[in-house]
N, C-alpha and C positions, 0 to 999 in steps of 0.2 A: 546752674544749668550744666548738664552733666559735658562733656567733649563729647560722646556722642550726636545728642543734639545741637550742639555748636553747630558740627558742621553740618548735620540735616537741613537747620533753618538757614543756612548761607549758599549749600547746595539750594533749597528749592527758591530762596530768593534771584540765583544767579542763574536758574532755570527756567522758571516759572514763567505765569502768562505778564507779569509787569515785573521782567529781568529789563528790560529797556529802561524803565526808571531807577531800579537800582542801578543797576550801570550808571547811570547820569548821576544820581546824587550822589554814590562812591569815588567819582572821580572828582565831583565838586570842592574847589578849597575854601568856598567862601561860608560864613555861620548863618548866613538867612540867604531864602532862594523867597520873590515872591512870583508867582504862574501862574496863568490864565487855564481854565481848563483849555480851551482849544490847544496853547503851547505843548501843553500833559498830551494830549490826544496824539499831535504831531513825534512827539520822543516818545510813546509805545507805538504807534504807528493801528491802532484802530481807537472807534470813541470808548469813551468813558460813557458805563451804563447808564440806564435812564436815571438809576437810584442813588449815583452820586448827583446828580441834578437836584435830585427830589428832596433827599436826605442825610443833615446833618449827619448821623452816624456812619455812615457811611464811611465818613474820613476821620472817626474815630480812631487814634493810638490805641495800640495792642500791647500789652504786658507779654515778655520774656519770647517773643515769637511766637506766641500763641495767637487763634485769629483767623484774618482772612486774608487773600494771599497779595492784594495789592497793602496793606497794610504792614504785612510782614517784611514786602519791597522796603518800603522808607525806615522801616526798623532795624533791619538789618544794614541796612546803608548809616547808619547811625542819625535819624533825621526823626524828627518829631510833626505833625500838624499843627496851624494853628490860626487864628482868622480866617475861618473858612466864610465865604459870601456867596453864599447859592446865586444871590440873582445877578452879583458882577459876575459869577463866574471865576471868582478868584480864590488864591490861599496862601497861605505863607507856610514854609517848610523851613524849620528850625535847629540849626545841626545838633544833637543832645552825642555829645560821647560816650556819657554811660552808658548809654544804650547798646553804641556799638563796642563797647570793650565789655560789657556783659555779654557780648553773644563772642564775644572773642576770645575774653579771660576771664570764665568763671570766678568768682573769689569763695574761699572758704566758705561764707555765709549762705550765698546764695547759692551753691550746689548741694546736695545731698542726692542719697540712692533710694527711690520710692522704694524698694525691691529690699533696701534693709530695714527699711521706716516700716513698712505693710507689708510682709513675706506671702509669698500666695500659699494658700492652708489647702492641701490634698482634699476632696470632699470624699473620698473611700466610695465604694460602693452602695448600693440598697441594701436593706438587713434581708437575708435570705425569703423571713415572710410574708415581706411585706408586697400589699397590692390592695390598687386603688382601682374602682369603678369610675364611670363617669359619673354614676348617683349619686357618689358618696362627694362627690365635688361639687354640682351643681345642684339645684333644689328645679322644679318644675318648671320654672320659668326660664331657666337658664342662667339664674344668676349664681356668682362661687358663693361659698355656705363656708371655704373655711376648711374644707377637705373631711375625712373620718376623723373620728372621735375614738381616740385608744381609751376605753371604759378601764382599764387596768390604771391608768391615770385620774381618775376621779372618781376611785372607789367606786365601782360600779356604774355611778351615773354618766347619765353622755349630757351633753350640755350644747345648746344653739350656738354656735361660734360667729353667728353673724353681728 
């Protein structure tokens, strides 16, 4: 993860709409927290949506800060999910360090530069002759056909590209 984004996911975690729970599990020294959602509701200071109610995923872990932004909270706090019990209303948060010394101290491994791996490739301009109708895009019903057929490419023939 590049220091860049280091600090973007710790900025929006220390910002963001569940900065209240990372606050709380960054200051935590203990390696398992377990909490009721009502306690959760009380330390962000509104409820938790219908859909962590509803749905297991919801309290899914996120990989490298990527995600969603209450998820991003307990990641960046260096905190994991786990035993989650919809109908108690309960879960257990599990301190994971890697996590938070990966958003802290990239290591050799895990960083690299998208931007040297895939360079963005100029797309140049249109060739001076070129021009497309709508006809030559769509067939009668509206559906794409697949654009013009350069007949200089198929030896004279045009060919259905659908």
């Amino acid at each position: 993860m590049s220091e860049v984004r280091k600090k973007l996911v710790l900025e929006a975690a220390a910002r963001g709409k569940y900065a209240p729970l990372y606050r709380h599990l960054a200051a935590m020294s203990a390696t398992e927290w377990r909490v009721a959602f009502a306690e959760l509701e009380a330390i962000l200071g509104f409820e938790l949506p219908v859909s962590a109610r509803l749905y297991r995923p919801w309290w899914s872990n996120q990989k490298r800060g990527a995600g969603h932004s209450h998820a991003l909270a307990w990641y960046a706090a260096g905190w994991k999910t786990r035993a989650v019990d919809l109908e108690a209303e309960t879960l257990v948060f599990e301190r994971v360090n890697a996590a938070r010394d990966e958003v802290r101290e990239a290591s050799p491994r895990s960083s690299f530069d998208l931007d040297e791996l895939w360079p963005a490739i100029p797309g140049g301009s249109w060739p001076p002759d070129f021009t497309v109708s709508r006809e030559q895009i769509y067939d009668e019903s509206g559906r794409l056909t697949g654009g013009p057929v350069d007949e200089a490419d198929h030896g004279g023939k045009t060919q259905d590209v659908r």
